[in-house]
C-alpha positions in Angstrom: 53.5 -20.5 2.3 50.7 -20.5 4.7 47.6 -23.0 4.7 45.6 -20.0 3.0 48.0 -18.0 1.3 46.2 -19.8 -1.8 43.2 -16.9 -0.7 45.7 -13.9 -1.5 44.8 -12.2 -4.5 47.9 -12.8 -7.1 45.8 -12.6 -10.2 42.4 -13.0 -12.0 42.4 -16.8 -11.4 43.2 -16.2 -8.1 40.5 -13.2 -7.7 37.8 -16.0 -9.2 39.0 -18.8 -6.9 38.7 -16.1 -3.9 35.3 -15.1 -4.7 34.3 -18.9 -5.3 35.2 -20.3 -2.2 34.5 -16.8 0.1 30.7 -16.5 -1.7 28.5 -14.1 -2.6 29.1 -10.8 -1.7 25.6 -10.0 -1.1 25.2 -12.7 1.9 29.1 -11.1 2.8 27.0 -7.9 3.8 26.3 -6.9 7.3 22.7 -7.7 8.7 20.6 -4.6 8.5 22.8 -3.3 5.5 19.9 -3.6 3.0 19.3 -0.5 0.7 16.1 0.2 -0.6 17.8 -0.1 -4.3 19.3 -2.9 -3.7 15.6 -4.9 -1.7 13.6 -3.4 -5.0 16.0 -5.1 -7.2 15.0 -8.7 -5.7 11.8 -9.2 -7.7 9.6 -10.7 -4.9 10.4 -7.5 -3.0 9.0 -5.5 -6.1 6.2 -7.1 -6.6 4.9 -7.7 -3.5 5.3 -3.6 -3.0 3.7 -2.8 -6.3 0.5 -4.4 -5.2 0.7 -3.0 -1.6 1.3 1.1 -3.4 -1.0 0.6 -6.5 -4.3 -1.2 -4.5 -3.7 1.8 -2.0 -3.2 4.4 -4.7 -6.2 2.8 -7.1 -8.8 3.5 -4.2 -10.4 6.9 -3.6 -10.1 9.1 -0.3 -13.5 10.8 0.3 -14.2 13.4 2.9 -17.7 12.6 4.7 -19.8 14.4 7.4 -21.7 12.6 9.9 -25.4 13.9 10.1 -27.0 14.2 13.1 -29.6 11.9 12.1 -26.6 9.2 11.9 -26.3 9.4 8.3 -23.5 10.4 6.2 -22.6 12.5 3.0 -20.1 13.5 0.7 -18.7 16.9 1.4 -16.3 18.8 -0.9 -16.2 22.3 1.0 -12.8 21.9 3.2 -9.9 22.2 1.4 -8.3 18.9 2.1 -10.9 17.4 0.1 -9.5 18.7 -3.4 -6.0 17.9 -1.6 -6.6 13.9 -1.7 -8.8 14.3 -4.4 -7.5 15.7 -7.2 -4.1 17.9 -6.2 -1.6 17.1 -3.0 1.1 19.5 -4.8 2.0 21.0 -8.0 4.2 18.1 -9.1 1.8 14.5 -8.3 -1.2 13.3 -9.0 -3.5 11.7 -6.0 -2.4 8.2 -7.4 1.1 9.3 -7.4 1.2 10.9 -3.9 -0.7 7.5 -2.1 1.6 5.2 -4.2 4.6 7.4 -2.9 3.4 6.8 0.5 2.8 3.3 0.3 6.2 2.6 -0.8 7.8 4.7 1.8 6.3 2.7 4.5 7.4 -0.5 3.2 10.5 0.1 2.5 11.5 2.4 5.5 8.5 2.2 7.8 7.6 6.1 7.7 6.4 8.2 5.2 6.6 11.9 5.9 5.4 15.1 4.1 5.2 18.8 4.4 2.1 20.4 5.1 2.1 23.2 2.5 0.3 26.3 4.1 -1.1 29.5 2.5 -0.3 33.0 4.3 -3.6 32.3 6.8 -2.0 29.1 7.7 -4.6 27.2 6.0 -3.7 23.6 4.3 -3.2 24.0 0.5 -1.2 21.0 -0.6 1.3 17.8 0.8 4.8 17.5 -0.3 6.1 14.1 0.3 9.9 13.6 1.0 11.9 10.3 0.3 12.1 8.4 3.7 16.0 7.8 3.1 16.1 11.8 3.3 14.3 12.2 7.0 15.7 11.4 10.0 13.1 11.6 12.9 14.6 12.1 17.1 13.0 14.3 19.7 14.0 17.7 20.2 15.8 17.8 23.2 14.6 20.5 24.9 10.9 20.8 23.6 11.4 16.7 23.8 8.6 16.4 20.7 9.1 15.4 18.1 11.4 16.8 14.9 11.9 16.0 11.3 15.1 17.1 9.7 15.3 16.6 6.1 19.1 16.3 4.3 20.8 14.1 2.3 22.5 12.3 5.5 21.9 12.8 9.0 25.2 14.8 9.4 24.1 17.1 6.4 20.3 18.5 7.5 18.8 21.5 5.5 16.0 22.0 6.9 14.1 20.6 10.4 10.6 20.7 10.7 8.6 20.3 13.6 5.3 18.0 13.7 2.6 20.7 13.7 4.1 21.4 10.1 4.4 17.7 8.3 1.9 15.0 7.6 3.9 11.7 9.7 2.2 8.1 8.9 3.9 5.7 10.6 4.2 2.1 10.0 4.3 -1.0 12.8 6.2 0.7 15.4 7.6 -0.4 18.7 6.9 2.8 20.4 4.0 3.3 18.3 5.9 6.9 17.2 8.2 6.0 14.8 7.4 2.8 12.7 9.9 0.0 11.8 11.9 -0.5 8.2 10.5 -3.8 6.7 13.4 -3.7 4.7 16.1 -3.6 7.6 13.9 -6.7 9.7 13.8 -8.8 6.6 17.1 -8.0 5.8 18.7 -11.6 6.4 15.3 -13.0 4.0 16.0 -10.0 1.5 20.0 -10.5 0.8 19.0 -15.0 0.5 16.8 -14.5 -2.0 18.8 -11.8 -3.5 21.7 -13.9 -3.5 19.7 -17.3 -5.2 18.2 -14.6 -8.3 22.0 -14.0 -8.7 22.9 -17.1 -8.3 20.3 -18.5 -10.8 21.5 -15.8 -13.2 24.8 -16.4 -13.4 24.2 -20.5 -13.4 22.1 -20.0 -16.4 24.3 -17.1 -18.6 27.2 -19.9 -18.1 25.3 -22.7 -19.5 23.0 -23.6 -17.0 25.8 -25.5 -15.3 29.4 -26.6 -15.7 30.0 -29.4 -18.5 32.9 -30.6 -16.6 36.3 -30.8 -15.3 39.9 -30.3 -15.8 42.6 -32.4 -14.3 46.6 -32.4 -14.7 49.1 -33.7 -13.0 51.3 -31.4 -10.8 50.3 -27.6 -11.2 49.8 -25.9 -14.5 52.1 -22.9 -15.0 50.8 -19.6 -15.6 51.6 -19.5 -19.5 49.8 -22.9 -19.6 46.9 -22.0 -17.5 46.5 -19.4 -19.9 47.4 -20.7 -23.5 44.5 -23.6 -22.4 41.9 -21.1 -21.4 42.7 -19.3 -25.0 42.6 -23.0 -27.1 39.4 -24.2 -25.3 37.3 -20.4 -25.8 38.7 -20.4 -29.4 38.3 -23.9 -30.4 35.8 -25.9 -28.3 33.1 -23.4 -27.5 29.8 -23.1 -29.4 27.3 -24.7 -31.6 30.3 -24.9 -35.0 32.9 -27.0 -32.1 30.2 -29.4 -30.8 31.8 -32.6 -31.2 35.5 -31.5 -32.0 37.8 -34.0 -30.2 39.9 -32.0 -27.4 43.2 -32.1 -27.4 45.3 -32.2 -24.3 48.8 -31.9 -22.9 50.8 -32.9 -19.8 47.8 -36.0 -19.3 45.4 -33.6 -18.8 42.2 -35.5 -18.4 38.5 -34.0 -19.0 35.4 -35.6 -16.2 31.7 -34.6 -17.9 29.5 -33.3 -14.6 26.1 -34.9 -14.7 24.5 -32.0 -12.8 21.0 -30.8 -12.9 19.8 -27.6 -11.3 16.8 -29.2 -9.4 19.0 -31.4 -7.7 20.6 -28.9 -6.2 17.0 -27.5 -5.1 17.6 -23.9 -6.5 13.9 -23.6 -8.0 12.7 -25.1 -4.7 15.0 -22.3 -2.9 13.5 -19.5 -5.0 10.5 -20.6 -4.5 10.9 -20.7 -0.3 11.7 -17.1 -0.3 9.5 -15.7 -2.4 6.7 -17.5 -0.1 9.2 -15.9 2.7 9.2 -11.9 1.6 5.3 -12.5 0.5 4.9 -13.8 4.3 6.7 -10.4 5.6 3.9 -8.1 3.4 1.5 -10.3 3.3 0.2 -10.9 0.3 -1.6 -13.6 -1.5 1.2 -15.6 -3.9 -1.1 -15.3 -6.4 -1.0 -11.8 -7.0 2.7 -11.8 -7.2 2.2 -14.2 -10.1 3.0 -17.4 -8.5 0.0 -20.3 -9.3 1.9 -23.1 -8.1 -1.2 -23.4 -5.1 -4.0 -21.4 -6.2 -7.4 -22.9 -7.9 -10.2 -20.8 -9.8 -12.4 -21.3 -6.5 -9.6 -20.0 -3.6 -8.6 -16.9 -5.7 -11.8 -14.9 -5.4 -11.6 -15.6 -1.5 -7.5 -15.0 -0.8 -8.5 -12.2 -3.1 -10.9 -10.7 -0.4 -9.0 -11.9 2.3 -5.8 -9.7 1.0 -8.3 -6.7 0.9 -9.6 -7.8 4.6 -6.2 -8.8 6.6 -3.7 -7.0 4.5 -5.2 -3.3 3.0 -7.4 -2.8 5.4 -5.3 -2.2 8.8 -3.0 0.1 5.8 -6.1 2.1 5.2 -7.4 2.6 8.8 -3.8 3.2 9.9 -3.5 6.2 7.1 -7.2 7.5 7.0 -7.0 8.2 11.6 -3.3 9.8 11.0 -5.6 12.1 8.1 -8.3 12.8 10.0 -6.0 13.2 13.4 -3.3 16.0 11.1 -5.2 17.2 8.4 -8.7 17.9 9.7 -9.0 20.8 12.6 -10.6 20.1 15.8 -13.2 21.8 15.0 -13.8 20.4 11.7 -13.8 17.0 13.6 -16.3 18.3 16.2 -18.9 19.4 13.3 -18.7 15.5 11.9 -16.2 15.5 9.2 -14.3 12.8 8.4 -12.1 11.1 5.5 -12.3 7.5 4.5 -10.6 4.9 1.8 -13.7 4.3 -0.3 -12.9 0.5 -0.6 -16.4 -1.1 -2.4 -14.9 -1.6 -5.6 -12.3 -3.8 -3.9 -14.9 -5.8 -2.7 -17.1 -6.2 -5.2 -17.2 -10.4 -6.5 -18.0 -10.9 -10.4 -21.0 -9.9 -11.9 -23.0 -13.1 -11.3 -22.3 -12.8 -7.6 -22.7 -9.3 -7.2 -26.2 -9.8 -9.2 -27.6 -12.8 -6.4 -26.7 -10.2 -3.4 -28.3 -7.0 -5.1 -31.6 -9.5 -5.8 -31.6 -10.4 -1.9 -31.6 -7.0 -1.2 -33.9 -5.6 -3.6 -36.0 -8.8 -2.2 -36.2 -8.4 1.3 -36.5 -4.3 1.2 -32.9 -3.0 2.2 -32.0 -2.2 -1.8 -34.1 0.2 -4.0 -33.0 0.0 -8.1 -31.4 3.4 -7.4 -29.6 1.8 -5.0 -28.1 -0.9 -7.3 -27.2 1.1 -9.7 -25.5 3.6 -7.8 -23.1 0.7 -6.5 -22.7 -0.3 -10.5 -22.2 3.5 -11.3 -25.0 3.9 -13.2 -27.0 6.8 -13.2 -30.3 6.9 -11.1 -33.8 6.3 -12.8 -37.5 7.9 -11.8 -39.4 6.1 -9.6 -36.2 4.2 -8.5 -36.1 4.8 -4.8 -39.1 2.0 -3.8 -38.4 -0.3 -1.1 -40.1 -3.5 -1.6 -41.6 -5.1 1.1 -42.0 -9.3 0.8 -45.9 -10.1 0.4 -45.6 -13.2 2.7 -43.7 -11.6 5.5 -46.5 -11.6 8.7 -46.0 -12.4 12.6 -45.6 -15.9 13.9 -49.2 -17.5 14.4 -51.1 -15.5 12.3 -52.7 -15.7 8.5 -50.3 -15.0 6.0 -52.0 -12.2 3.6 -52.9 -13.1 0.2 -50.5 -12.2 -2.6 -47.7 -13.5 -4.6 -43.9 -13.5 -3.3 -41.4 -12.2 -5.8 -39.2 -14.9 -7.7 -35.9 -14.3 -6.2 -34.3 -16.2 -9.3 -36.0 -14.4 -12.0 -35.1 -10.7 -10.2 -31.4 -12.3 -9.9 -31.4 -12.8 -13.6 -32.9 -9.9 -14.6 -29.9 -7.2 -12.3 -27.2 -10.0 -13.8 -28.5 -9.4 -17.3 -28.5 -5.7 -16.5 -24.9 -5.8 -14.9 -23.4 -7.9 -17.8 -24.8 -5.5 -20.4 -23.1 -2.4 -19.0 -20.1 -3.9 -18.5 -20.1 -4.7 -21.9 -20.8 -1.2 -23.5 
């Protein structure tokens, strides 16, 4: 017998010993070896990507035209307009297509769509295609780019070339094709996979082992078995609590004294969810984990999330839109699409209330204004900039008159804020 025969698969015991002293077969696979399936089953991965693909999808795309005079207004006349607005295809919803897309380039780094064209050629909608399903190389002869789409690389029914899909790529090297998050974090991916499991299975068995077994010599198989049947049948459950155990061949019985935390699995868990949070970036506290965050530093990490994490997502997708799906012309004559991100920005109501009263104070907010940031509907007379009574040139008399009380106009937008909110 060799010095690991002991390994060899004989029977179930043996298959159990095996897998014990082996380990898990998730940290058993190759690096890179990650599935999307199997990285949206580890729940920090899921989270983390449903609040990267719903924030995205939650915020509006709005086609704009640049005047002359260097302002800007809301156009609805081109047809990708009502594309990213209301319709990309006959199947999703504009939430549904920018969550798809979202998700695609987290997981594999690339999302990729058709461009669905009417007989003149012109834009009419964007079908997406899972990013497992497109393999992206350069055409050898043309030596631009080419999209075939197919199950598997070796089974491609259809290619399409780049004039005729909608490509957003993710953090790339060759700033072409973007990078799979999933396949990078890979190593982080299958350790906290493996600790969920872990945790699972410590728990479904009791949270952890009562004890031991010990006999003398080496049990025979219908021992090892008539044992295993006795102690399930007698000595298991809330009825056998307390039953005195009866043994043979001086079998002897050690209680473990074992408590989870001392074997740091919470602390473990908690390292890689801070670890796949780290890879997306986002705030702990949106992936439900409180253990650091205050009611002062949420509002902030809030806005830094929009800041450092959604806004390089929006720029990145809003140039690749206005670089594929506007003409050159179009882009000539001013047009332009854009994330509309206020909302994300907005603070709570009291907050929101002080800035509008600075601005309605010192002359760069009318009440029109305000309300249209509140979506409220505009009111006669409501386009007056004020201008601040005691506002005059260094060294000379300040004009008679009354400055406005900054408090009491705070109070007053607050009042009106809180009141719609409440309807």
């Amino acid at each position: 017998m060799g010095l690991f025969d002991f390994l060899k698969p004989k029977n179930n015991r043996d298959d159990d010993l095996q897998k014990f002293l082996i380990g898990d077969d998730v940290l058993r696979l190759p690096a890179g070896s990650v599935t999307a399936t199997m990285a949206l089953k580890y729940t920090a991965v899921f989270a983390c990507l449903r609040v990267l693909s719903e924030t995205a999808a939650s915020v509006p795309i709005v086609l704009y035209r640049k005047k002359e005079d260097g302002e800007r207004e809301i156009r609805n006349d081109l047809g990708v307009a009502d594309i990213l607005r209301s319709q990309p295809n006959e199947e999703m919803s504009p939430f549904n297509f920018k969550e798809q897309l979202m998700m695609s380039l987290n997981l594999g780094g690339n999302s990729v769509s058709e461009r669905l064209v009417d007989r003149r050629g012109s834009l009419v909608g964007l079908y997406p295609y899972q990013w497992q399903m497109v393999t992206i190389d350069r055409n050898p002869d043309t030596k631009k780019l080419q999209y075939k789409i197919g199950s598997s690389p070796r089974t491609v029914a259809k290619t399409l070339t780049r004039s005729q899909v909608f490509h957003v790529a993710g953090p790339s090297l060759d700033g072409v094709i973007g990078l799979s998050p999933i396949s990078y974090a890979s190593s982080a991916i299958r350790l906290g996979k493996s600790y969920e499991e872990f945790g699972v299975n410590l728990y479904r068995n009791g949270a952890f082992p009562s004890g031991a077994f010990s006999f003398e010599g080496v049990l025979s198989e219908p021992a090892f078995n008539r044992l295993k049947e006795d102690l399930g049948k007698n000595y298991t459950g809330m009825l056998n609590t307390g039953k005195p155990m009866l043994l043979e061949q001086n079998g002897k019985f050690t209680p473990y004294i074992i408590n989870p935390a001392d074997a740091q699995l919470i602390e473990n868990k908690r390292f890689q969810i801070e670890d796949i949070a780290r890879i997306y970036r986002v705030p702990l506290h949106l992936i439900q984990d409180l253990s650091r965050s205050t009611n002062n530093n949420i509002e902030h990490q809030s806005l830094e999330f929009v800041m450092y994490t959604m806004l390089p997502w929006f720029k990145r997708i809003e140039e690749n839109m206005n670089m594929q799906l506007l003409t050159p012309a179009e882009r000539r004559a001013g047009f332009y699409v854009e994330f509309k991100i206020d909302g994300l920005l907005r603070g709570d109501a009291k907050s929101r209330s002080e800035s509008y009263a600075l601005g309605r104070q010192w002359g760069w907010l009318s009440v029109n204004d305000i309300r249209r940031l509140e979506n409220m509907p505009a009111i006669p007379n409501g386009d007056i900039y004020l201008e601040p009574l005691n506002m005059s040139e260094a060294g000379k008399p300040k004009p008679a008159g009354k400055s406005s009380d900054a408090k009491a106009l705070a109070d007053e937008i607050f009042k009106m804020i809180t009141e719609r909110e409440a309807v």
